[in-house]
C-alpha distance (Angstrom), angle and dihedral (degrees) to the residues before:
residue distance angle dihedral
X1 . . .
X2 3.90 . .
X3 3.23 102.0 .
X4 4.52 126.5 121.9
X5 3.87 118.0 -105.0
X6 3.67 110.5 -100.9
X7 3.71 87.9 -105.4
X8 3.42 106.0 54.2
X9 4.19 86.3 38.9
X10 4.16 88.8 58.4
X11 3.57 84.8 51.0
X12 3.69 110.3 45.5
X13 4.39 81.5 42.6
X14 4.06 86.2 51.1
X15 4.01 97.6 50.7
X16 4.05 90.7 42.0
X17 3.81 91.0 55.7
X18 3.82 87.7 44.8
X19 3.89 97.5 49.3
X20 3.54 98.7 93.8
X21 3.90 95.8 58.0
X22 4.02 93.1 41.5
X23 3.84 96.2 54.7
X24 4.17 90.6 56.3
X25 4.41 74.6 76.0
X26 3.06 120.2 95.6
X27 4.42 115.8 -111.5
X28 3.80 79.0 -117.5
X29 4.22 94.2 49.4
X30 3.43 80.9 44.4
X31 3.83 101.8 62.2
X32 3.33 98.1 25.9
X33 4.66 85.1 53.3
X34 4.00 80.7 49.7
X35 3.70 102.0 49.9
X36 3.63 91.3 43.9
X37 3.80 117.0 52.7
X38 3.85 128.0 -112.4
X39 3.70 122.1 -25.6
X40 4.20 121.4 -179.9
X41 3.74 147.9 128.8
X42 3.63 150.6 -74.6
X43 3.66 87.5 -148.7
X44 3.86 111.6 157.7
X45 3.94 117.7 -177.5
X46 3.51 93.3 -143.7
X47 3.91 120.7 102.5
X48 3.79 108.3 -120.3
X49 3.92 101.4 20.7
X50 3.45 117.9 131.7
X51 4.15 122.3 -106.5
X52 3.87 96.4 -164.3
X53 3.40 153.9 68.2
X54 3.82 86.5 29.7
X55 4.05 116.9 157.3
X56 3.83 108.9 -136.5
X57 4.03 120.4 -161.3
X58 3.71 114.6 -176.3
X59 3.72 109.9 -160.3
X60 4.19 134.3 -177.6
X61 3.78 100.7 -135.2
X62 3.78 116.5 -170.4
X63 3.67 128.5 124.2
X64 3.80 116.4 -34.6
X65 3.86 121.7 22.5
X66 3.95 118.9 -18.2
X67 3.29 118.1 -107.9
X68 3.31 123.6 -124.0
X69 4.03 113.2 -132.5
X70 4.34 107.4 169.5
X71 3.22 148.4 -22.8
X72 4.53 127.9 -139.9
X73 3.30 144.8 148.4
X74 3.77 131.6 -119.9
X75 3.86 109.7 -120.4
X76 3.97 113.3 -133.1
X77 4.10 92.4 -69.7
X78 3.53 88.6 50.7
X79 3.97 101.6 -105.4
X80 3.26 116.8 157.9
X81 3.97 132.1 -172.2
X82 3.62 134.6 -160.4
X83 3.64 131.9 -170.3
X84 3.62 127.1 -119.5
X85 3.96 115.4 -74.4
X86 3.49 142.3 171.6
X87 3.75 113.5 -119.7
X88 4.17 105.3 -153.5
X89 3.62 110.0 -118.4
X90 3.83 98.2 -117.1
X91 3.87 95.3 51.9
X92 4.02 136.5 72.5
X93 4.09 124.8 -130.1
X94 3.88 114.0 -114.5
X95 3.84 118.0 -178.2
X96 3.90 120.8 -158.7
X97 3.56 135.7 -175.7
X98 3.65 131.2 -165.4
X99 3.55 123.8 -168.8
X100 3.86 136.4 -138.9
X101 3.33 98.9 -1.6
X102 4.16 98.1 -53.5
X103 3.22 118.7 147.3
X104 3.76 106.6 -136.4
X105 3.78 122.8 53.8
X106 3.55 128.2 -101.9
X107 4.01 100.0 -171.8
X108 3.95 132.1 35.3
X109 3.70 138.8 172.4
X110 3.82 129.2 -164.4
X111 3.71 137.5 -150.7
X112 4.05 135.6 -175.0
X113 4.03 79.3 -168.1
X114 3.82 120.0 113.1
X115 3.64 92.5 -175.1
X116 4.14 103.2 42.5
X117 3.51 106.0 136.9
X118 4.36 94.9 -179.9
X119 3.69 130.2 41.8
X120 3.55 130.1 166.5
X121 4.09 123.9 -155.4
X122 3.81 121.4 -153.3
X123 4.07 137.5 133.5
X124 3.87 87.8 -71.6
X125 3.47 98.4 47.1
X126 3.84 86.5 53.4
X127 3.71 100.1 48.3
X128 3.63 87.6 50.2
X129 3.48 97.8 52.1
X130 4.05 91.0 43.4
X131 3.78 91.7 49.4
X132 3.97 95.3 45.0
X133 3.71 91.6 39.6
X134 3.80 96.8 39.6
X135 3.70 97.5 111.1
X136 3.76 83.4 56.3
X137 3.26 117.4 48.3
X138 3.84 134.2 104.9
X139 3.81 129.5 -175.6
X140 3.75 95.5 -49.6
X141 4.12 109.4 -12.9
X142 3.64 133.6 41.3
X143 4.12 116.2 -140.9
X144 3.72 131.5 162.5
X145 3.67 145.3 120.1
X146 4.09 136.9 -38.3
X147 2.93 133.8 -79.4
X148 4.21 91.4 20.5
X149 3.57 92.3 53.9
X150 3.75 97.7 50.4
X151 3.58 102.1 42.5
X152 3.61 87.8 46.5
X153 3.61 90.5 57.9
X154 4.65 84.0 47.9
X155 3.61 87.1 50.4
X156 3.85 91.0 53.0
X157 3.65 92.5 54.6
X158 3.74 88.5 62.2
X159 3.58 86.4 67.8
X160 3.59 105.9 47.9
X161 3.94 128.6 -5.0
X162 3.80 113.3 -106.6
X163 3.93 91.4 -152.5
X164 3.70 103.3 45.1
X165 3.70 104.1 15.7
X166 3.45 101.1 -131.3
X167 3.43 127.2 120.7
X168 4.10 125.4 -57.4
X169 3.86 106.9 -92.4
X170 4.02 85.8 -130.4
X171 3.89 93.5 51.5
X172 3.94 84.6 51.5
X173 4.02 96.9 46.7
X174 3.48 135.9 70.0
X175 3.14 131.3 -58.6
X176 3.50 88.1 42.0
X177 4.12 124.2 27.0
X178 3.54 107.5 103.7
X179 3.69 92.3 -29.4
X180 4.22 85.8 96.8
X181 3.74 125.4 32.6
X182 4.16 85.1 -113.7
X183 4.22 88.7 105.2
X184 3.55 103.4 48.7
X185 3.73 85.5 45.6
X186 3.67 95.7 56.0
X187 4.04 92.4 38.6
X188 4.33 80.1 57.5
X189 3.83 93.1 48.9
X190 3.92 89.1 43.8
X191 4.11 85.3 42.4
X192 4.17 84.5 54.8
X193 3.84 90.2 54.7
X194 3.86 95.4 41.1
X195 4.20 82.0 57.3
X196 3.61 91.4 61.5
X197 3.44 102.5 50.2
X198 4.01 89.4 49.8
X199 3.94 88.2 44.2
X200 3.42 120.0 27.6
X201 3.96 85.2 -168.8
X202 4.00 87.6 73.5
X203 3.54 94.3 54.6
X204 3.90 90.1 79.6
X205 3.76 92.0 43.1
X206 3.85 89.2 51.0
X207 4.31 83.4 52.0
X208 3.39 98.6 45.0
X209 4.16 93.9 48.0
X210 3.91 81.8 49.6
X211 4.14 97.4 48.7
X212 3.81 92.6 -124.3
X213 3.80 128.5 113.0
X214 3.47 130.3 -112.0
X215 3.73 98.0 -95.1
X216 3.08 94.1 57.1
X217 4.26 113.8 102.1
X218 3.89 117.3 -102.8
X219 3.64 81.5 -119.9
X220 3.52 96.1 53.1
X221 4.28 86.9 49.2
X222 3.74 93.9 50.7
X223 3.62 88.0 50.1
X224 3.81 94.0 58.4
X225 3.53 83.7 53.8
X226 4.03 93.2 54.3
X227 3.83 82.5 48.8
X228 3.62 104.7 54.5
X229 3.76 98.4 10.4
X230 3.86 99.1 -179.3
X231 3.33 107.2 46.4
X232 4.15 91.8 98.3
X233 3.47 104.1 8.5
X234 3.95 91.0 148.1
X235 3.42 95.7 44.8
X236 3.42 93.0 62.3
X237 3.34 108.0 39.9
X238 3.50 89.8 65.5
X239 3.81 86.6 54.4
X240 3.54 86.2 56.8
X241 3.75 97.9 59.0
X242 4.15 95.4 57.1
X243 3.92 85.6 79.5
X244 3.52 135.0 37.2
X245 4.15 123.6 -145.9
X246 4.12 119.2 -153.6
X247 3.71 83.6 -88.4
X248 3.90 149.4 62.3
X249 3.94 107.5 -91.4
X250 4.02 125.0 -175.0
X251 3.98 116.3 -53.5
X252 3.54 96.0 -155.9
X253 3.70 136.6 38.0
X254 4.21 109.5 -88.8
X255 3.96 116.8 -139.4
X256 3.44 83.0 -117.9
X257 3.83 145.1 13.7
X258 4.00 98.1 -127.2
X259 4.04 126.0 140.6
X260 3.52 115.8 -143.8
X261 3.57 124.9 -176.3
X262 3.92 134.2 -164.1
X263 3.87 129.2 -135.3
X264 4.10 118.1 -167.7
X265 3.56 94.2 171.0
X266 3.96 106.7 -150.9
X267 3.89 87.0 -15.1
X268 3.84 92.9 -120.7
X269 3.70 99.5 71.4
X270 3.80 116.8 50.6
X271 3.80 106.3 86.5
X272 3.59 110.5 156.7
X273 3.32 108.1 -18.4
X274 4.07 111.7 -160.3
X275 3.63 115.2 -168.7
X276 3.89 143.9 -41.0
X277 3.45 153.8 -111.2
X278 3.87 124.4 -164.9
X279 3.71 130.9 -158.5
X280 3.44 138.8 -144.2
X281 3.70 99.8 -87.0
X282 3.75 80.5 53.5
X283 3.77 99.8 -113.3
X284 3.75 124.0 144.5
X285 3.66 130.7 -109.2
X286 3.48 121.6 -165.2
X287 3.82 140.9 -177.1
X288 3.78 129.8 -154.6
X289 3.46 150.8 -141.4
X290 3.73 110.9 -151.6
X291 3.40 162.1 -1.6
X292 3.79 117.9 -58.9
X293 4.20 105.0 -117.8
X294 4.14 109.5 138.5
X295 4.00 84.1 -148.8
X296 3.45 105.5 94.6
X297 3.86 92.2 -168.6
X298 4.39 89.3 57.5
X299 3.97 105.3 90.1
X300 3.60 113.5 -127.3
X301 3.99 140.2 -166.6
X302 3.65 134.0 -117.2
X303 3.76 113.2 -73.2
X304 3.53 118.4 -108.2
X305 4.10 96.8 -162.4
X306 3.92 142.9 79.6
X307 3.89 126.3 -160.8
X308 3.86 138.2 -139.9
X309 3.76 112.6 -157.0
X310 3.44 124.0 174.7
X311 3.88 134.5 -102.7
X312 3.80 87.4 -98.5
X313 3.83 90.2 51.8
X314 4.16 101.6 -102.4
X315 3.34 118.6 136.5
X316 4.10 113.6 -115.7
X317 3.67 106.2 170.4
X318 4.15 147.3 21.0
X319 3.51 111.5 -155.7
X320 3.88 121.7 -175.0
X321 3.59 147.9 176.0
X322 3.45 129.0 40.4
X323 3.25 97.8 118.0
X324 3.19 96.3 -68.2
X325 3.84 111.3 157.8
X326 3.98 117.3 159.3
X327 3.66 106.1 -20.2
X328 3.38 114.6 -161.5
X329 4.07 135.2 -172.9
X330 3.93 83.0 -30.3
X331 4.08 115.9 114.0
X332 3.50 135.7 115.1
X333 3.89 139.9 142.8
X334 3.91 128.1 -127.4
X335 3.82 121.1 -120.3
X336 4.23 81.0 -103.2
X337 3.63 89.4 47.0
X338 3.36 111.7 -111.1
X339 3.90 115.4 145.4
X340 4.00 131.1 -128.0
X341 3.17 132.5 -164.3
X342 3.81 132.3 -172.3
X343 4.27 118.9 -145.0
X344 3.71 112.5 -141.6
X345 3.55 85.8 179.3
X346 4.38 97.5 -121.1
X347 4.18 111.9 -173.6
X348 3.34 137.0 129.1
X349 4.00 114.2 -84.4
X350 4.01 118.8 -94.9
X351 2.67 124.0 -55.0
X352 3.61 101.2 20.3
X353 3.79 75.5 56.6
X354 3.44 111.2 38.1
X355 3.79 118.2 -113.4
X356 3.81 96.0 -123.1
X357 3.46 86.3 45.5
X358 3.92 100.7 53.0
X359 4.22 103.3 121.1
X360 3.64 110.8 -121.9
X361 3.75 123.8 -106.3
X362 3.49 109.3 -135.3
X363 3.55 122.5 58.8
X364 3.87 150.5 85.3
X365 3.54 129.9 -141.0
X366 3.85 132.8 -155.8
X367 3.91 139.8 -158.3
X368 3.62 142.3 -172.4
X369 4.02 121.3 -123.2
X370 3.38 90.6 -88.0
X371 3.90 100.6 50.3
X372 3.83 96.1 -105.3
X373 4.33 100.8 145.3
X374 3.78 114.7 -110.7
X375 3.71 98.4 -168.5
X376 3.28 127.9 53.0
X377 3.85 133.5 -91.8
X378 3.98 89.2 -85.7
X379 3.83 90.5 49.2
X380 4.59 115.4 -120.8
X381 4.34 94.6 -59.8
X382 3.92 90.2 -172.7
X383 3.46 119.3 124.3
X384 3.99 97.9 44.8
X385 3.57 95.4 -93.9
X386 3.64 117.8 -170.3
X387 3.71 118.7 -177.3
X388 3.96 94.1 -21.3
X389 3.57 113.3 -150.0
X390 4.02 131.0 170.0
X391 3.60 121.1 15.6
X392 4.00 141.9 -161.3
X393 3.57 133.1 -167.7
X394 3.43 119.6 -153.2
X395 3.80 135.8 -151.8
X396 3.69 97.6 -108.2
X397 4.17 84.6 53.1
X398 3.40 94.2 -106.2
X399 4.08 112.8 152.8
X400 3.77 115.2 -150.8
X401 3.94 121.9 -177.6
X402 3.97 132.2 -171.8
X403 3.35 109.1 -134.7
X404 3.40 114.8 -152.6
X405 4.09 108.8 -164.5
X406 3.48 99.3 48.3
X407 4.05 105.9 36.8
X408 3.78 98.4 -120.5
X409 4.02 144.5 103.9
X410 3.90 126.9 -131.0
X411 3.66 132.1 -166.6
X412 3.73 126.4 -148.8
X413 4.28 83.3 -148.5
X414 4.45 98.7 -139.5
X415 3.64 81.8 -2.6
X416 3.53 96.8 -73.8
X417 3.88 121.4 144.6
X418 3.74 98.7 -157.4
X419 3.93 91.4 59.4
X420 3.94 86.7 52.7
X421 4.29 115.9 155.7
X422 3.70 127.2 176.8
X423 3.34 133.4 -163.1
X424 3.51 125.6 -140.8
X425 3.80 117.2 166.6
X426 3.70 100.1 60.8
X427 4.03 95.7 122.6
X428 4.04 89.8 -115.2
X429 4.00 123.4 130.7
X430 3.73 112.6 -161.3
X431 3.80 103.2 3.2
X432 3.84 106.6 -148.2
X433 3.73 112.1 168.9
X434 3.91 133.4 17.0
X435 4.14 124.5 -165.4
X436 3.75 132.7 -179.4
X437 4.02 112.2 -145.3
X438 3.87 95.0 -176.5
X439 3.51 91.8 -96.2
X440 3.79 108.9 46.2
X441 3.93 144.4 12.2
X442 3.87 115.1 -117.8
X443 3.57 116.5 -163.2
X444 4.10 116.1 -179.2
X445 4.11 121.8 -136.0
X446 3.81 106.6 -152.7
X447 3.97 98.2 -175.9
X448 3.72 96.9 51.2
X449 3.81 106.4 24.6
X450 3.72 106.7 -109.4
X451 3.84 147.4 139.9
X452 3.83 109.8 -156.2
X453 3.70 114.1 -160.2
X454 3.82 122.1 -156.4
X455 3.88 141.3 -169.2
X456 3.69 107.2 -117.9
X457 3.90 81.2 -102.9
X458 3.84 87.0 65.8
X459 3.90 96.0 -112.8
X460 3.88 117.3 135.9
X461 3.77 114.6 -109.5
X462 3.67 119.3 -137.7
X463 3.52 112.4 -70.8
X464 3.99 98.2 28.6
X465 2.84 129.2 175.1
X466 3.68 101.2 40.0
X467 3.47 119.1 -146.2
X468 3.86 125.5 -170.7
X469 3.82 130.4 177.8
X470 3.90 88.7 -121.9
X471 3.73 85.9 55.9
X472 3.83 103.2 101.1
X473 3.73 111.9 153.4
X474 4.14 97.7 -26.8
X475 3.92 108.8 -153.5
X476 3.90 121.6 155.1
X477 3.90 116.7 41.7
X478 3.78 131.6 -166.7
X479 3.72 139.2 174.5
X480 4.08 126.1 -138.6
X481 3.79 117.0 -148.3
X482 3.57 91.4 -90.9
X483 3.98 95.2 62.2
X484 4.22 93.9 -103.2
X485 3.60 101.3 142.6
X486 3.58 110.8 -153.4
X487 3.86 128.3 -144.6
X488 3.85 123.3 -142.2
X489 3.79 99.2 -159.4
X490 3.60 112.7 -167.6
X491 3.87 99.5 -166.6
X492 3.89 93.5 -148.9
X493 3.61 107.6 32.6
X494 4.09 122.9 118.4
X495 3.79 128.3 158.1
X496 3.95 132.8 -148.4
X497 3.19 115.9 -121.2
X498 2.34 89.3 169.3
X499 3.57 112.5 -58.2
X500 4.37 110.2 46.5
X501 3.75 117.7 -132.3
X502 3.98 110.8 -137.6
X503 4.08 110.4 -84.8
X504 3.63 109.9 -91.7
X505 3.21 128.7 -139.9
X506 3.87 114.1 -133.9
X507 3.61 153.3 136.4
X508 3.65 114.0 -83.3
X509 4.28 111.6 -139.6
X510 3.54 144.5 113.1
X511 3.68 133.5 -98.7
X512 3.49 137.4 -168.2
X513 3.34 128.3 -135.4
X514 4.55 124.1 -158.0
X515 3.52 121.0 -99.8
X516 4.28 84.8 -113.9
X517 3.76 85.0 51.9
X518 4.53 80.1 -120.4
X519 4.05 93.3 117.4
X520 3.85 141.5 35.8
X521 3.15 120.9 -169.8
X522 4.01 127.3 -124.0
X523 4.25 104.1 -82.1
X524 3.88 114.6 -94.7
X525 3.35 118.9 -129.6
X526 3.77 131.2 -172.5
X527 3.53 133.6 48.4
X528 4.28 84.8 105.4
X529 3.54 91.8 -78.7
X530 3.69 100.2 162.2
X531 4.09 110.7 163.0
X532 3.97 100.2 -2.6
X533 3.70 109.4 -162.8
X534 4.44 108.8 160.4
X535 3.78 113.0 32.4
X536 3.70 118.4 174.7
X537 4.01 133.6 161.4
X538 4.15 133.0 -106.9
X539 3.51 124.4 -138.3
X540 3.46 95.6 -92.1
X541 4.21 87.7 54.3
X542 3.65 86.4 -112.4
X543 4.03 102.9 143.4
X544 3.80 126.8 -122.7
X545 3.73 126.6 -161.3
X546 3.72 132.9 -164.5
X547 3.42 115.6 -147.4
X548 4.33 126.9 -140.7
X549 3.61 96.7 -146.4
X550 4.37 140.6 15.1
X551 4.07 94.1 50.7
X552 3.65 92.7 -95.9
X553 3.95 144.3 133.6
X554 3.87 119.4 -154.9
X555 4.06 133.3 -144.8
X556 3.57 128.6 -156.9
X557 3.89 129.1 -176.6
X558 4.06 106.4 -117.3
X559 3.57 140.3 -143.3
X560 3.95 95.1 -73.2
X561 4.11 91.0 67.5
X562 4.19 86.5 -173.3
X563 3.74 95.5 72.3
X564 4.38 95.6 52.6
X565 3.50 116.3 92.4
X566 3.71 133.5 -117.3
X567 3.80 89.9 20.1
X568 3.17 102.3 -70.2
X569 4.09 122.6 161.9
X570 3.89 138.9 -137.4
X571 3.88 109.0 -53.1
X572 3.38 102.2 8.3
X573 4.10 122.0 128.5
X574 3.77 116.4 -105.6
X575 3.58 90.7 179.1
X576 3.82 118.6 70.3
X577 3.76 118.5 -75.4
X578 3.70 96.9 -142.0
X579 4.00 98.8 47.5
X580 3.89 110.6 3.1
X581 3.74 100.1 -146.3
X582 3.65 99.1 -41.7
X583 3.88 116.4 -157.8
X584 3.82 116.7 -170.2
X585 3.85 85.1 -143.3
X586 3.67 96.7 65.3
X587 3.67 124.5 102.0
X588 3.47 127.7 168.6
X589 3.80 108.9 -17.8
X590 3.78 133.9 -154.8
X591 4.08 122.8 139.5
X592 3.54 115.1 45.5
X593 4.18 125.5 169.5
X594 3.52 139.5 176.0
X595 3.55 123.6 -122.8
X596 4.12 134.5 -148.5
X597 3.90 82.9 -101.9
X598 3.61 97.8 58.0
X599 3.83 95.4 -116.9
X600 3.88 111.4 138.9
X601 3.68 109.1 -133.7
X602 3.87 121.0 -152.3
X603 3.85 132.2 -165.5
X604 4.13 112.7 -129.8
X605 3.26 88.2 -159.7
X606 3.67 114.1 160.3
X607 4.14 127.7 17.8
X608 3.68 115.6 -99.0
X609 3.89 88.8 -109.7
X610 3.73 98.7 39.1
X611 3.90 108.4 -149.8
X612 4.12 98.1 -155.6
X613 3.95 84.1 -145.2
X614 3.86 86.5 76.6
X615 4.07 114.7 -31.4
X616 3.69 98.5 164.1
X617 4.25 114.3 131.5
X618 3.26 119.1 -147.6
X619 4.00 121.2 -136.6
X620 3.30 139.3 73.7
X621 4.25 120.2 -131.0
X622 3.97 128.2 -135.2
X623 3.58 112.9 -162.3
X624 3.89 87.4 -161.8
X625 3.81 116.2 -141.7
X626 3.78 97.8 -8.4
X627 4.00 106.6 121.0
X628 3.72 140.4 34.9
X629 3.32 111.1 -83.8
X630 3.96 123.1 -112.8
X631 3.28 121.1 -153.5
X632 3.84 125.1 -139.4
X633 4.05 113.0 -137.7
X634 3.45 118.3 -130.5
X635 3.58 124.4 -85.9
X636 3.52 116.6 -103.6
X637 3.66 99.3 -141.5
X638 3.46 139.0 15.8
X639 3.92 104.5 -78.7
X640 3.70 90.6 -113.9
């Protein structure tokens, strides 16, 4: 398939972000670092912490027990030196230090490296590692399986650098910097560390507003936080005011203690990007809408291109062709890994687009693995697509697609386009989204508030279409391990395809829907859902919703009850009422997906004032740490 293990890729993506701090050594420093195990600091940003007499452990976490690789001491400027050890292939590097005697640790670093010969541990380093390894984490040490664990431990390095401590060269870089609230958050979180190490008093403040005990690790405190991030929001924030960092940190209390990042990839690609779909390495595949132009008053066409970005958020490949030609909400891998993608056809209107340039609206496209196109330069038009939307691969290989301009659902039966059927009769205006729970297909109808549910020979069981009160323009669908299918509705929401329904007026919640497709449940509202567009679930079942409007993304607790936190049941909002977890680097959401690291990924897909002449946005958002992870099973062939 040609492409790195997900070790060796964390690795290689580790040591280039690190370069630029290794080659201020020396060549000497360098060999002699190299030939003679791990050397670092104790080097707390805090004025009036303590640099010695800190205990280091360095452990290799993975699945299983950690393994315990050396123990030292810093010496009274807080060095520290480690022999040589072999760090098991399958496993990541985490460094803690305890100080004075105490028996939990204060600081940690992590590494993916096997070769890192200098770390340093500080506040940042440990709210890093917390927040990338939150999903992870138990009283004191995180473990669990590859690829999550390792790209969690890559995605913590863009938060703070495990060899110099500073902070994460994507944290300090555009899109993100102080262009989102995400680094005065983090400087806060590292501010509440700093204020234990000056006062060991605070430490059991800092435990209690988290809701662990005191023998827990700091690390394994702050990620409770990351996990349910607004359960003391003003508790901590005063915590975070009894210290000050080197930089500005928040001046008021946040709804929530959340750390998004942005991703722009080159910056002259992403225009519009509409949802994802995530392999089993964990990287991220995304479709688009348009035409890259950072003018929002110069009309564009339909993009003809997808992306692969890594787990960590870089970009790795452009793929075009295919006829691909404005993809919308439509992506989603086979079990052997090959990729479709459905072409709603997005551009400007003619002229601003010109006529012979207008994309079509009625056709898939298909790649390999590697990005080679499958279909052919007009993309597979079987199936009388019209304005395809949502799609959902099912075991068998089946493809099904909502097609939005002519109120029907086709199926590519074992993915083949030759055997194409549609359905037309199914009692659904504007189709949207389609999922398979096993059992049943589930197809939403925006325009007239509907969930249609099929056999997997497409015919209607009894009862469909379902319609519900708390049904109000139904877009995204999802399904939970159990076979719930849950409903974003967005309340407002229509599309034109071309034709526009008039804007209703409705009540924006979700609903779900029995594994049988016999019940729904009454709508759930909260959380600051305000015009829910993707939904999808975590790996706990818990539901996340991506919201079209108010720079927001919304938790609910799922089916499995067990797994929310503070008690909460079925339905009810886990993220705050008032706000969800806002993020002032949001736009205009729609795709969102969970990946094996537990980072919630989120579509910017349009600006917040969408000029129709070209209103695509242009990043992608990590919510880093904030869901149970799901794992993506292996292909079964080679995605060619």
């Amino acid at each position: 398939m040609g492409y790195r293990s997900a070790h060796a890729r964390v690795a290689i993506a580790l040591l280039a972000a690190t370069a630029v701090a290794l080659t201020a050594c020396t060549a000497a420093e360098s060999d002699e670092s190299s030939d003679d195990g791990l050397h670092g600091h104790v080097a707390p940003v805090v004025e009036g912490a303590d640099t010695g007499d800190w205990a280091l452990t360095a452990w290799a976490v993975g699945s299983g027990e950690p393994i315990e690789l050396g123990r030292t001491t810093t010496d009274d400027d807080g060095a520290f030196h480690l022999d040589p050890v072999t760090l098991p292939e399958d496993r990541i590097l985490l460094v803690e230090a305890a100080h004075g005697g105490a028996e939990r640790a204060d600081l940690v670093a992590v590494s993916a490296s096997d070769d890192l010969t200098e770390m340093t541990l500080n506040e940042r380093t440990t709210v890093a590692a917390a927040y990338g390894l939150a999903q992870f984490f138990g009283r004191e040490l995180p473990s669990g399986e590859n690829p999550g664990l390792a790209n969690a431990t890559a995605m913590a390095g863009n938060l703070a650098d495990p060899v110099t401590g500073a902070y994460g060269e994507v944290l300090m870089t555009s899109p993100n910097a102080y262009e989102t609230q995400t680094l005065p958050a983090f400087t806060s979180l590292s501010n509440i560390v700093g204020a234990c190490l000056v006062d060991r008093e605070v430490c059991h403040d800092v435990y209690a507003a988290a809701g662990v005990d005191d023998t827990a690790s700091m690390a394994s405190a702050i990620a409770t936080i990351a996990r349910d991030p607004s359960a003391a929001a003003e508790e901590l924030f005063e915590l975070s005011q009894l210290e000050q960092g080197d930089r500005p940190g928040l001046n008021a209390a946040p709804a929530a203690w959340t750390l998004a990042l942005r991703f722009d990839g080159d910056g002259t690609d992403l225009a519009g990007p509409g949802n994802f779909a995530i392999d089993p390495d964990g990287n991220i595949w995304i479709n688009n809408n348009y035409e890259y132009n950072a003018d929002p008053q110069t009309p564009v066409c339909g993009s003809d291109q997808m992306f692969k970005f890594s787990p960590t958020g870089a970009l790795l490949e452009t793929y075009e062709g295919g006829g691909l030609s404005g993809s919308g909400y439509g992506i989603e891998f086979t079990a052997d890994g090959l990729l479709w993608f459905s072409n709603f056809g997005f551009a400007a209107a003619a002229p601003g687009c010109p006529e012979d340039e207008q994309p079509p609206h009625n056709s898939m496209s298909l790649f390999t693995y590697d990005g080679e196109a499958l279909s052919p330069d007009t993309g597979f038009t079987a199936g009388d697509l019209s304005w395809p939307q949502g799609i959902e691969v099912s075991d068998n290989g089946d493809v099904w697609i909502a097609s939005c301009g002519n109120d029907s659902v086709s199926v590519y039966p074992g993915g083949d386009p030759e055997a194409a059927e549609n359905f037309a009769d199914l009692g659904l205006e504007q189709p949207f989204d389609v999922v398979d729970n096993g059992e049943h297909i589930f197809v939403s109808g925006i325009a007239n508030n509907t969930v249609a549910v099929l056999d997997r020979d497409g015919t209607p069981v009894d009862g469909s279409p379902l319609t519900d009160p708390g049904f109000q323009n139904p877009m995204g669908l999802a399904t939970d391990a159990d076979g719930n299918v849950w409903v974003a509705n967005s309340g407002t929401t229509t599309l034109p395809c071309p034709e526009r329904p008039a804007d209703a007026e409705g009540t924006p919640s979700v609903s779900m829907i029995s594994a049988d497709g016999s019940t729904v449940s009454s709508a759930f509202t909260g959380g600051g859902v305000t015009r829910p567009w993707g939904v999808t679930t975590d790996g706990d079942g818990n539901v996340w919703v991506a919201n079209f409007a108010d720079q927001r993304l919304s938790a609910f607790c799922g089916a499995q009850a067990e797994t929310c936190p503070r008690g909460l049941e079925t339905g009810e909002a886990i993220s705050p009422d008032d706000t969800g977890y806002a993020f002032d680097g949001f736009t205009r959401n729609t795709g969102l997906a969970v990946d094996p690291s537990g980072n919630v990924w989120v579509a910017n897909n349009w600006e917040n004032v969408p000029v129709q002449t070209n209103p695509g946005a242009h990043q992608i958002v990590a919510f880093v740490g904030a869901a149970a992870p799901l794992p993506v099973a292996p292909f079964t062939g080679s995605g060619e």
